[in-house]
PDB file with one MODEL, atoms N, CA, C and O in Angstrom:
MODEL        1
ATOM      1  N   UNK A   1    -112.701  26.627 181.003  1.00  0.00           N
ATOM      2  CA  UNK A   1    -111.361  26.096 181.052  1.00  0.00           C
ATOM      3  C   UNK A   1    -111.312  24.819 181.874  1.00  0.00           C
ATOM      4  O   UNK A   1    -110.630  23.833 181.597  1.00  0.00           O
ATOM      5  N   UNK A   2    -112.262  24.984 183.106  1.00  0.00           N
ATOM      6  CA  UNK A   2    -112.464  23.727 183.462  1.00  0.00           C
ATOM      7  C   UNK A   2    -112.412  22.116 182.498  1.00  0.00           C
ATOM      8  O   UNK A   2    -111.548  21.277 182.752  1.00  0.00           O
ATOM      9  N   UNK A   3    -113.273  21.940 181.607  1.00  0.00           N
ATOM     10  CA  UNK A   3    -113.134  20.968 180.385  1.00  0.00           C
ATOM     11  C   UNK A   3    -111.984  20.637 179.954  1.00  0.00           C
ATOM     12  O   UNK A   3    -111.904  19.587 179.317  1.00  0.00           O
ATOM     13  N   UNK A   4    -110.882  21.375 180.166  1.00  0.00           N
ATOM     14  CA  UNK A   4    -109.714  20.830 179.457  1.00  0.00           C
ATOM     15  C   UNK A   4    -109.053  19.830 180.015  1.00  0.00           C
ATOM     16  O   UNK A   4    -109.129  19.738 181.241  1.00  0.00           O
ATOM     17  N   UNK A   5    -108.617  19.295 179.609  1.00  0.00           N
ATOM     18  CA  UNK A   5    -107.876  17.930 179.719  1.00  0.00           C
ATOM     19  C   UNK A   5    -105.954  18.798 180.405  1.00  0.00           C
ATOM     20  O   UNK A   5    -105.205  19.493 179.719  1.00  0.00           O
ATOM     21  N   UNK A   6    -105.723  18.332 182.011  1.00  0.00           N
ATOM     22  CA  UNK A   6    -104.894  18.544 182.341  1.00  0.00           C
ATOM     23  C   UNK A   6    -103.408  19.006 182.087  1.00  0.00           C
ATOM     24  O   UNK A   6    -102.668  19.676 182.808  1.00  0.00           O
ATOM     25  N   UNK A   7    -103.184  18.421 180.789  1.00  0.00           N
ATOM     26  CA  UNK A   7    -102.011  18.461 180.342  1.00  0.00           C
ATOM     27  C   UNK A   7    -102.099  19.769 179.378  1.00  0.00           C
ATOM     28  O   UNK A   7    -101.063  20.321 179.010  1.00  0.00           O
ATOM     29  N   UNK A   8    -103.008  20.103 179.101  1.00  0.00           N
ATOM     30  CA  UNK A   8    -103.487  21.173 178.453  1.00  0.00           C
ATOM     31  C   UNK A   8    -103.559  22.762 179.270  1.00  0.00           C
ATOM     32  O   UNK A   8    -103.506  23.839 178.677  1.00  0.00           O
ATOM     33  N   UNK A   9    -103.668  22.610 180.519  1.00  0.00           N
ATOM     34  CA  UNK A   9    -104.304  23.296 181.497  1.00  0.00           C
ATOM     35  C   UNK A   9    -102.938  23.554 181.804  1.00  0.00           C
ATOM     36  O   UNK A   9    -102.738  24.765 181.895  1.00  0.00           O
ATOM     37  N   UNK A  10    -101.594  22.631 182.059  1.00  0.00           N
ATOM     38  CA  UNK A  10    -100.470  22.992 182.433  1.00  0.00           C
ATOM     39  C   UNK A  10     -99.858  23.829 181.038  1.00  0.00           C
ATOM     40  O   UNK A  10     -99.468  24.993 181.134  1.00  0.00           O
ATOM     41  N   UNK A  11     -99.842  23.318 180.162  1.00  0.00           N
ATOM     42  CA  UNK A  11     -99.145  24.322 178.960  1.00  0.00           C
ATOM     43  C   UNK A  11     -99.964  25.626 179.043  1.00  0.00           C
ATOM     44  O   UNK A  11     -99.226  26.604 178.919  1.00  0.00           O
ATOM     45  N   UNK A  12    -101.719  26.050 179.275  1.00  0.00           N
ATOM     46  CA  UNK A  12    -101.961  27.416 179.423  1.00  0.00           C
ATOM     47  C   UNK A  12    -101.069  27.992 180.539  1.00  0.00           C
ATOM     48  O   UNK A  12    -100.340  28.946 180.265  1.00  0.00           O
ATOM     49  N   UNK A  13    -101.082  27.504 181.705  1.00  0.00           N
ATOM     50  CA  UNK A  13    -100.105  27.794 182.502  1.00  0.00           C
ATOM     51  C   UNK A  13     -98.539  28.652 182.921  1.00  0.00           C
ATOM     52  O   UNK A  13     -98.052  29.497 183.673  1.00  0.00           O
ATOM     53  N   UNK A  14     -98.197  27.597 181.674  1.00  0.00           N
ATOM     54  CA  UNK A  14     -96.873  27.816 181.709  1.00  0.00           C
ATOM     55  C   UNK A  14     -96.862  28.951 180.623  1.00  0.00           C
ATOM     56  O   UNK A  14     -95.855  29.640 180.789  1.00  0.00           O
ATOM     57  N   UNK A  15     -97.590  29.367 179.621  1.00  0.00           N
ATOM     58  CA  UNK A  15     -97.446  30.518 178.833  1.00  0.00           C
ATOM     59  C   UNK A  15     -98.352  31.150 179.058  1.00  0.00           C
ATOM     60  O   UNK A  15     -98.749  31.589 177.978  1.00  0.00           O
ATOM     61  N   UNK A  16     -98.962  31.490 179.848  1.00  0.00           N
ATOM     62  CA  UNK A  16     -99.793  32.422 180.830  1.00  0.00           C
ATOM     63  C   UNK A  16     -99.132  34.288 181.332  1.00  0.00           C
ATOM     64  O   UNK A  16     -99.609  35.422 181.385  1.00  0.00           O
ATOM     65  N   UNK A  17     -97.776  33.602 181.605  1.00  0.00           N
ATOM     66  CA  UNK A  17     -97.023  35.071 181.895  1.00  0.00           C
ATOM     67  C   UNK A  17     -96.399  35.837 180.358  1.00  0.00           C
ATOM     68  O   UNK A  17     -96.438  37.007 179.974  1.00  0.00           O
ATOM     69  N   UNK A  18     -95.995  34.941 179.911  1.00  0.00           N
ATOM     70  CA  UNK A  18     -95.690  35.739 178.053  1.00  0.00           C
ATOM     71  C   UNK A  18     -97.175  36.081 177.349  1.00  0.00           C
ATOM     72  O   UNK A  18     -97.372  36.964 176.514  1.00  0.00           O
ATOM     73  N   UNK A  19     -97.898  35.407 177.750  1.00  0.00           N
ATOM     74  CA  UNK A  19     -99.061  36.058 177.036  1.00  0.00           C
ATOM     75  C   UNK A  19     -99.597  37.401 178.228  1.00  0.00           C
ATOM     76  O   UNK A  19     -99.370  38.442 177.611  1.00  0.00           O
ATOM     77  N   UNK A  20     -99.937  37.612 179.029  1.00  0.00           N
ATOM     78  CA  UNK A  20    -100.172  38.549 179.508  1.00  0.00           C
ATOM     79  C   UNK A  20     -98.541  39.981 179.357  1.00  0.00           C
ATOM     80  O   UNK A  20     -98.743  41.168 179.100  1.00  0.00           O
ATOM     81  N   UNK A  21     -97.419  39.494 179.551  1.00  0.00           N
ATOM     82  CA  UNK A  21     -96.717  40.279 179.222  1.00  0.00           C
ATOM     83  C   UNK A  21     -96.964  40.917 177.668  1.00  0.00           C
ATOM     84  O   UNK A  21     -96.350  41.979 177.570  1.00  0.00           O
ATOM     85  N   UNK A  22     -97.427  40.691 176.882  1.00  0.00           N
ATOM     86  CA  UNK A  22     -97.570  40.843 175.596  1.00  0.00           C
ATOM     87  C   UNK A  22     -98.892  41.386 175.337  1.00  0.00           C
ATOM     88  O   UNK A  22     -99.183  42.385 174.680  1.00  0.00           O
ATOM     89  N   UNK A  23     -99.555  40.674 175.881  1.00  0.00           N
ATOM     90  CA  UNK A  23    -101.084  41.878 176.325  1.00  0.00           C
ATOM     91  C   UNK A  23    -100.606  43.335 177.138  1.00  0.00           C
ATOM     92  O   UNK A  23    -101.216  44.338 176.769  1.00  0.00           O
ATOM     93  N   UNK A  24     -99.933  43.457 177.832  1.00  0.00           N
ATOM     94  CA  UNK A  24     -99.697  44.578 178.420  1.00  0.00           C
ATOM     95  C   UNK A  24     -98.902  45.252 177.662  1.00  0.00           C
ATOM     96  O   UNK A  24     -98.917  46.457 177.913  1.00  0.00           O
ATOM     97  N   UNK A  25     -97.874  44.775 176.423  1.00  0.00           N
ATOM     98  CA  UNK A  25     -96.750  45.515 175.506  1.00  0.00           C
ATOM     99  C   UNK A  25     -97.856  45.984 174.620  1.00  0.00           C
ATOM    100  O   UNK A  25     -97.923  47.162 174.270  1.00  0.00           O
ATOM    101  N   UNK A  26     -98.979  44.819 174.142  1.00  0.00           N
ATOM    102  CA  UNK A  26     -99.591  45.734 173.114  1.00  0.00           C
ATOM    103  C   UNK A  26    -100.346  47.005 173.149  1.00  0.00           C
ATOM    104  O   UNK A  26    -100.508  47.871 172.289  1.00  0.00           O
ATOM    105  N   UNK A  27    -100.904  46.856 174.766  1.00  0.00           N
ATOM    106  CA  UNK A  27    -101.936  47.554 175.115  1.00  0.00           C
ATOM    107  C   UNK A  27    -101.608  49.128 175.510  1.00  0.00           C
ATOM    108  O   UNK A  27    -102.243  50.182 175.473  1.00  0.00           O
ATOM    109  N   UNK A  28    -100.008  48.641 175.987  1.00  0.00           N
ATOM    110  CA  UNK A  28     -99.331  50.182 175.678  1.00  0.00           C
ATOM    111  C   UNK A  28     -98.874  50.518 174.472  1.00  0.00           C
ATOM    112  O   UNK A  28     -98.649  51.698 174.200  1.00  0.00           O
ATOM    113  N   UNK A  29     -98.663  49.443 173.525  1.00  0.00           N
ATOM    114  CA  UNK A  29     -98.482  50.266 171.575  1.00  0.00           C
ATOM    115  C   UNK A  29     -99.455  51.037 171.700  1.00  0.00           C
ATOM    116  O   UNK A  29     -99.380  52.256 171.546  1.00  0.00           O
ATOM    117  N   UNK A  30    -100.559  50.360 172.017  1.00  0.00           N
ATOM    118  CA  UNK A  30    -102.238  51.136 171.097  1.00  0.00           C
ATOM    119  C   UNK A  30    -102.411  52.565 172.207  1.00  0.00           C
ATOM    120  O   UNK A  30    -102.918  53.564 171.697  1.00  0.00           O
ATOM    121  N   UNK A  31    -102.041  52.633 173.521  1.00  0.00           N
ATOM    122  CA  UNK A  31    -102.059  53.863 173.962  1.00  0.00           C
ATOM    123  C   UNK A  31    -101.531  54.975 173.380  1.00  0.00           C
ATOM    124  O   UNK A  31    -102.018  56.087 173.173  1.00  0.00           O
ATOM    125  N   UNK A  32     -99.880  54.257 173.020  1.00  0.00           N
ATOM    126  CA  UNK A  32     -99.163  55.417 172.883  1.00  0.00           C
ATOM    127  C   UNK A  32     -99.407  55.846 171.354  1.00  0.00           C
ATOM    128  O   UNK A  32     -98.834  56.915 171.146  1.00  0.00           O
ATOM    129  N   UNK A  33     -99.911  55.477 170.492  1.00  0.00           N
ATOM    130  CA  UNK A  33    -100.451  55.708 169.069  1.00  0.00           C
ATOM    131  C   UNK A  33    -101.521  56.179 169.559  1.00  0.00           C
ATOM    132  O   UNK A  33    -101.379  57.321 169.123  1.00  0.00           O
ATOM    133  N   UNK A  34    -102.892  56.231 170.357  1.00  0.00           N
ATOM    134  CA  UNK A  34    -103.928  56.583 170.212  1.00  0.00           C
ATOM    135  C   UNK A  34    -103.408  58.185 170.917  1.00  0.00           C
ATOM    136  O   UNK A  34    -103.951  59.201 170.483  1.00  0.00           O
ATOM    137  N   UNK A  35    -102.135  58.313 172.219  1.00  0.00           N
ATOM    138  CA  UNK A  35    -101.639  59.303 172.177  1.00  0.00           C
ATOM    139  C   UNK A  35    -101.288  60.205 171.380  1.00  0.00           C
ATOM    140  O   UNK A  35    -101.541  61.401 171.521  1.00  0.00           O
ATOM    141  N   UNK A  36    -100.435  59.504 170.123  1.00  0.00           N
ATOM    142  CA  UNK A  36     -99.569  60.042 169.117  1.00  0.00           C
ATOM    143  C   UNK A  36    -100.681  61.012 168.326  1.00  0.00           C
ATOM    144  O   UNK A  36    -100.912  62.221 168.306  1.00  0.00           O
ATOM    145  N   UNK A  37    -101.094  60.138 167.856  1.00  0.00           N
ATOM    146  CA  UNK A  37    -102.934  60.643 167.024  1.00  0.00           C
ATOM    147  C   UNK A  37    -103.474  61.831 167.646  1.00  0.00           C
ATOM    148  O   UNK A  37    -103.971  62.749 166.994  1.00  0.00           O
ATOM    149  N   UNK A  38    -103.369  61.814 168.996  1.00  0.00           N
ATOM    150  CA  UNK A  38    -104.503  62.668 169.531  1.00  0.00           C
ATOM    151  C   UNK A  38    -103.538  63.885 169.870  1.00  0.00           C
ATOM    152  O   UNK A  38    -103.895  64.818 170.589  1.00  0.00           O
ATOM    153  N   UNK A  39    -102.339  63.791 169.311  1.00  0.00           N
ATOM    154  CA  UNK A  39    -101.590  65.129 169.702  1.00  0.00           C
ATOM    155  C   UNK A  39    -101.394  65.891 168.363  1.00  0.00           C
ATOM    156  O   UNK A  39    -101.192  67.097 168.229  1.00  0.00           O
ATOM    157  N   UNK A  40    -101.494  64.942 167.402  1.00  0.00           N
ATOM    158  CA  UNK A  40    -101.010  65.218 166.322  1.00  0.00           C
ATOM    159  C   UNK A  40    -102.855  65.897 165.428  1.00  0.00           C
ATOM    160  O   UNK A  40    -103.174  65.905 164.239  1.00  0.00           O
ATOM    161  N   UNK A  41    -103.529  66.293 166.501  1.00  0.00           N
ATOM    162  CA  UNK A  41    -105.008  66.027 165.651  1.00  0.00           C
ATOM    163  C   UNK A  41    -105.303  67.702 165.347  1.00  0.00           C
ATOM    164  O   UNK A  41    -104.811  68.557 166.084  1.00  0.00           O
ATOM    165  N   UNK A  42    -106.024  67.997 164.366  1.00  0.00           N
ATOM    166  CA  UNK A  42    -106.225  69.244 164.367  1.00  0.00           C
ATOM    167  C   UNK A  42    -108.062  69.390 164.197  1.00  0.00           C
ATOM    168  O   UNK A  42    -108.891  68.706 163.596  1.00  0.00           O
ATOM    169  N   UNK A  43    -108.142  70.412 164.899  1.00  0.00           N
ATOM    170  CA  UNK A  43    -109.723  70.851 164.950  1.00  0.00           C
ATOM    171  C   UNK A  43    -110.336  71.464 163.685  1.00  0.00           C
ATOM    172  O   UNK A  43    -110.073  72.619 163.348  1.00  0.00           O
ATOM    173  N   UNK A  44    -111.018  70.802 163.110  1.00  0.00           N
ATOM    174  CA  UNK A  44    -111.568  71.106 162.113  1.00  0.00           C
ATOM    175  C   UNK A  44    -113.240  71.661 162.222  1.00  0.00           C
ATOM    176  O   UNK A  44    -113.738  72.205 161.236  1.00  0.00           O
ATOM    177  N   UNK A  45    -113.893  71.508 163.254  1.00  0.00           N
ATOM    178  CA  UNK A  45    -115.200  71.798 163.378  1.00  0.00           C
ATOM    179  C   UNK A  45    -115.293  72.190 164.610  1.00  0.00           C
ATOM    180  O   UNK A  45    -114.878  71.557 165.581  1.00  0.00           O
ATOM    181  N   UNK A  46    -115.768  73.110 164.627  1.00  0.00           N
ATOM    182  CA  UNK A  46    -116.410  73.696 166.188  1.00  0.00           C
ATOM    183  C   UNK A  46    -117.781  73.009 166.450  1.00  0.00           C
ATOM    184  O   UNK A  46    -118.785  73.375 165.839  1.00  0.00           O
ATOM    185  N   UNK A  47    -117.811  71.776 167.581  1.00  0.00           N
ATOM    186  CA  UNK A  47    -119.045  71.559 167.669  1.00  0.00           C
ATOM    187  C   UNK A  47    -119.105  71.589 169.119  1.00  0.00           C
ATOM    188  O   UNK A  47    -118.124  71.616 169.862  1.00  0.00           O
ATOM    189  N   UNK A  48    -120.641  71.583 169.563  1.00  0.00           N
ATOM    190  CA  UNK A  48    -120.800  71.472 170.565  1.00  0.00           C
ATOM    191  C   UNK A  48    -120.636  70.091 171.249  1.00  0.00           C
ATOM    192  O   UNK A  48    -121.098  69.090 170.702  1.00  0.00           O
ATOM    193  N   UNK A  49    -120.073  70.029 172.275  1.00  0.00           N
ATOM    194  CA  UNK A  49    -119.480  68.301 173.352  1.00  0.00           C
ATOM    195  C   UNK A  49    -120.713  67.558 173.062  1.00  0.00           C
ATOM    196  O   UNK A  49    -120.419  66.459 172.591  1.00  0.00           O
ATOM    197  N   UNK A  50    -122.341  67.787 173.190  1.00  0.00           N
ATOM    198  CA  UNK A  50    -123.100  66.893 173.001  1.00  0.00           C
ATOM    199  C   UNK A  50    -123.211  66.101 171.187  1.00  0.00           C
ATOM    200  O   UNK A  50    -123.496  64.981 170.763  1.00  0.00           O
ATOM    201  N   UNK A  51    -122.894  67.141 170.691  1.00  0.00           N
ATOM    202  CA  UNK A  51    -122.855  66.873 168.478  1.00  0.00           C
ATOM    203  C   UNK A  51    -122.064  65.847 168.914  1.00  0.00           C
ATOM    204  O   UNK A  51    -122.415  64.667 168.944  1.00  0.00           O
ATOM    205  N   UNK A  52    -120.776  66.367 169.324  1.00  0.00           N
ATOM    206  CA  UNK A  52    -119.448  65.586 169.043  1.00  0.00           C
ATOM    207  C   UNK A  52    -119.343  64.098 169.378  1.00  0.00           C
ATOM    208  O   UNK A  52    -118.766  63.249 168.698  1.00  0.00           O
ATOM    209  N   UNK A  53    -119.926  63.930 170.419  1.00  0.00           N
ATOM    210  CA  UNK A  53    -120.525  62.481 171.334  1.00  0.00           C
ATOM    211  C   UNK A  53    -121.346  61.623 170.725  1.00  0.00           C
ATOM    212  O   UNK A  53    -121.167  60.406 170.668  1.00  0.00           O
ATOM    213  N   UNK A  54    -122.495  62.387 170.135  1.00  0.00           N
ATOM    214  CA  UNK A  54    -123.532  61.927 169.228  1.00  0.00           C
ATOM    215  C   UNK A  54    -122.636  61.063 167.892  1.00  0.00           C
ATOM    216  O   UNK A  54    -122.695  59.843 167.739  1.00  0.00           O
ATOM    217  N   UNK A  55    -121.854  61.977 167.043  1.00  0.00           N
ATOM    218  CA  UNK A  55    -121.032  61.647 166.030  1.00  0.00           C
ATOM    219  C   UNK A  55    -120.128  60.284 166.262  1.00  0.00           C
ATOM    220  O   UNK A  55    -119.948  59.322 165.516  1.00  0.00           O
ATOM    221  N   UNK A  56    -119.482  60.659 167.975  1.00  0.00           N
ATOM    222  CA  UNK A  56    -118.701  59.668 167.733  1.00  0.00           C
ATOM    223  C   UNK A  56    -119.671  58.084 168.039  1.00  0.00           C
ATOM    224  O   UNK A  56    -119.211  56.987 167.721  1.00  0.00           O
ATOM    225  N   UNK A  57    -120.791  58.228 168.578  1.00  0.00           N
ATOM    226  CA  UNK A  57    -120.886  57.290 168.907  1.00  0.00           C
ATOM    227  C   UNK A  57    -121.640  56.429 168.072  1.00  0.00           C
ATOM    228  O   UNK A  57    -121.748  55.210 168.204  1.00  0.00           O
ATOM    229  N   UNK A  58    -122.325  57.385 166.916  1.00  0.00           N
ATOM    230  CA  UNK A  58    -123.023  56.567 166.169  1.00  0.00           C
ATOM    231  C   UNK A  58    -121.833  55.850 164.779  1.00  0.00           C
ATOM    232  O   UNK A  58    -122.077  55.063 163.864  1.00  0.00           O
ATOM    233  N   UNK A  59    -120.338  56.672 165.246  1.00  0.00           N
ATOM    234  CA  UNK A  59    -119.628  55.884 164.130  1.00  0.00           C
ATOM    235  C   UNK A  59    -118.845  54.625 165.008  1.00  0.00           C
ATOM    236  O   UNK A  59    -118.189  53.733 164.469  1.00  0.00           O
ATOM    237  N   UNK A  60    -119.006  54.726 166.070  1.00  0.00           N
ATOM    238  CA  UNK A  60    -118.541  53.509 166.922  1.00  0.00           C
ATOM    239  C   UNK A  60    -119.673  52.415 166.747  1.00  0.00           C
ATOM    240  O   UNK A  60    -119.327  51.235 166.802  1.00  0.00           O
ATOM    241  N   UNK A  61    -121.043  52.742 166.533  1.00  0.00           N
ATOM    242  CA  UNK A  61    -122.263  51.541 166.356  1.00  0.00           C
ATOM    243  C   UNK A  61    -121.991  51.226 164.584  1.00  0.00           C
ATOM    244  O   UNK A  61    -122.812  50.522 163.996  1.00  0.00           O
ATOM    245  N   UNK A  62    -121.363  51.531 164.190  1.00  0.00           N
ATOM    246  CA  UNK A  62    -120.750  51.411 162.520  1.00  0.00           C
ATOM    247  C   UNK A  62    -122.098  52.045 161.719  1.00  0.00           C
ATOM    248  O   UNK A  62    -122.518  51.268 160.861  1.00  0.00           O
ATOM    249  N   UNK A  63    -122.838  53.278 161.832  1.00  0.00           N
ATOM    250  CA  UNK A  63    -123.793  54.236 161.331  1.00  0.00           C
ATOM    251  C   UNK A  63    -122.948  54.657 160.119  1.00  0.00           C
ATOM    252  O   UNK A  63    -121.722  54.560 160.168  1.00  0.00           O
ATOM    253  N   UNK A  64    -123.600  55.134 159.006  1.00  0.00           N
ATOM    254  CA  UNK A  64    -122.400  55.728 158.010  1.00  0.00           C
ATOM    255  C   UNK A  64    -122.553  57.593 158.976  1.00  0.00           C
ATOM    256  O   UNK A  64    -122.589  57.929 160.159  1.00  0.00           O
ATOM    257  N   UNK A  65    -122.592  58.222 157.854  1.00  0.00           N
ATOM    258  CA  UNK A  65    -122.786  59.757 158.096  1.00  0.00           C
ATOM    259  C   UNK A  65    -123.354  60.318 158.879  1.00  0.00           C
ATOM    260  O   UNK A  65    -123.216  61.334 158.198  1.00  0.00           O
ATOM    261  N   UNK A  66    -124.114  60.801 160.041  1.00  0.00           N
ATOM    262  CA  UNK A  66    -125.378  60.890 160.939  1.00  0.00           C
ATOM    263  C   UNK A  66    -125.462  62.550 159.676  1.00  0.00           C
ATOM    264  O   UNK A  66    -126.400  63.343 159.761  1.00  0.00           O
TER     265      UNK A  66
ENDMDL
END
């Protein structure tokens, strides 16, 4: 950010607080949906905490099926 040309540096500035306010509105949408989801979820497989970890994490590295 250094590189920028001053006048530039004042407009990040000045919309600095609406953008972080808006980072913080979104960041509580996606909580309260990842809430919503996780209340609304039903257990379909009995696995053991280590399967389940394994599963999720190889679909978080974008793996298809393990």
């Amino acid at each position: 950010m250094s590189d920028l040309p001053d006048n530039i540096k004042a407009i990040q500035e000045l919309f600095r607080p609406r953008f972080e306010a808006q980072d913080a509105r979104m960041e509580a949408l996606a909580a309260a949906a990842f809430a919503a989801e996780l209340s609304n979820a039903e257990v379909t497989h009995d696995l053991p905490v280590e399967e389940a970890l394994a599963l999720l994490e190889a679909h978080a590295k974008g793996e298809g099926h393990v």
